[in-house]
C-alpha positions as CSV (number, residue, x, y, z in Angstrom):
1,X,0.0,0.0,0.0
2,X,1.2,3.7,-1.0
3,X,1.9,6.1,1.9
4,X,-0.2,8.9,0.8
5,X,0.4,11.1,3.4
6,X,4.7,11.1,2.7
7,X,3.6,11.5,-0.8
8,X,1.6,14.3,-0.6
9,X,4.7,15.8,1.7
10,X,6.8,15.3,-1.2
11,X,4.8,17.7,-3.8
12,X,4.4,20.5,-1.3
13,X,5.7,22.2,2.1
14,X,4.0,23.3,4.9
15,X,3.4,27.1,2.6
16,X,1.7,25.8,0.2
17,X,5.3,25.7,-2.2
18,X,6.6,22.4,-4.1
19,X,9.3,21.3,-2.4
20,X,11.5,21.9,-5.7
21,X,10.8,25.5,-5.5
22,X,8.0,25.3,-8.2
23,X,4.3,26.8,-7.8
24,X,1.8,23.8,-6.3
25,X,-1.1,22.8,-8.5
26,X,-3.2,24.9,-6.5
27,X,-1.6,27.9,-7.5
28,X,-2.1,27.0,-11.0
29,X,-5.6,26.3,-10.8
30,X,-5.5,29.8,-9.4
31,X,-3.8,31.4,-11.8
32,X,-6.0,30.0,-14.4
33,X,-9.2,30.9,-13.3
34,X,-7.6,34.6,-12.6
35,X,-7.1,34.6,-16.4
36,X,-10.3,32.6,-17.1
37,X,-12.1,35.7,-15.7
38,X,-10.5,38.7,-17.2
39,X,-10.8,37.0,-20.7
40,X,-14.8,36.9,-19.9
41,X,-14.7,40.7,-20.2
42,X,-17.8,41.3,-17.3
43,X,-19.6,38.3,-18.9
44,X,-20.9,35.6,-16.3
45,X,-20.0,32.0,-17.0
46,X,-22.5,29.6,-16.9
47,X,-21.7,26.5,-15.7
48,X,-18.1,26.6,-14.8
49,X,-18.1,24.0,-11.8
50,X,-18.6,21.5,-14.7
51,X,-16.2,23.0,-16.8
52,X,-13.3,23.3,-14.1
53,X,-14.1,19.5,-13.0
54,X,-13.6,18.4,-16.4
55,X,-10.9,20.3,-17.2
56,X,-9.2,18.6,-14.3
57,X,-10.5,15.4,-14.3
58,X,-9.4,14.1,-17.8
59,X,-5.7,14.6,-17.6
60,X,-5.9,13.2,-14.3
61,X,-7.5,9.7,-15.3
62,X,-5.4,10.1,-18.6
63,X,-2.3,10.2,-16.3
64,X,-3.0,7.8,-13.6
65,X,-4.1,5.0,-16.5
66,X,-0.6,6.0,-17.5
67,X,1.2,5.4,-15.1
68,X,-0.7,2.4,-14.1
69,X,-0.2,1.0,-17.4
70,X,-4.3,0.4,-18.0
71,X,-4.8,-1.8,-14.8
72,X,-8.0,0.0,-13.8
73,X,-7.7,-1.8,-10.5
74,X,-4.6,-0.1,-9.4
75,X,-5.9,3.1,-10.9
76,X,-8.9,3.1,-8.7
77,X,-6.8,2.6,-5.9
78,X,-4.5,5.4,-6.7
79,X,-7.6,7.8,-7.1
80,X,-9.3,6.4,-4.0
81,X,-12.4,5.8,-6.5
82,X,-14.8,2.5,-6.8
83,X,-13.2,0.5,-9.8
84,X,-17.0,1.3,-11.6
85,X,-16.9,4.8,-10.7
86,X,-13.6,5.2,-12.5
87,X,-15.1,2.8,-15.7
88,X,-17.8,5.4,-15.9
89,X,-15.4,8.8,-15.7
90,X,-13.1,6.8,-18.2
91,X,-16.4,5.7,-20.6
92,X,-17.1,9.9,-20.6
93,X,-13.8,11.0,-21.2
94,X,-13.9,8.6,-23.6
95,X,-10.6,7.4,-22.0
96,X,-11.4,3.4,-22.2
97,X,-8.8,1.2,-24.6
């Protein structure tokens, strides 16, 4: 079993910095949305839970099933996810071999 907690450790310090002295995902997420907003120009989006979530959520299956080589099993684990809940997020993204 994977030590989550040491691996989390590893991608950030205690301020919210990687470790390696680059910005955390959070700060990108951040960063994105800033610039998400300003190119709306006083517009309101509609819907943008869904669109962050999915924005999000793709690479990270796409990754995981990566790096678990397909085994679905393993990615679940990984993503602390029911093995069907991560079939049905892979059917969408249309992320299934």
């Amino acid at each position: 079993m994977v030590n989550n907690k040491n691996n989390n450790d590893a991608l950030l310090s205690s301020n919210g910095t990687s470790k390696k002295g680059k910005k955390p995902l959070c700060k990108h997420t951040e960063d994105a949305l800033d610039q998400y907003f300003t190119t709306l120009n006083g517009d309101r989006p509609g819907d943008l839970y869904d669109l962050v979530i999915g924005e999000v959520e793709r690479p990270l299956f796409k990754a995981v099933m990566d790096y678990t080589h397909g085994n679905q099993s393993q990615a679940a684990g990984i993503l602390g996810l029911n093995r069907g809940t991560l079939r049905k997020k892979l059917r969408a993204y249309s992320l299934l071999s």
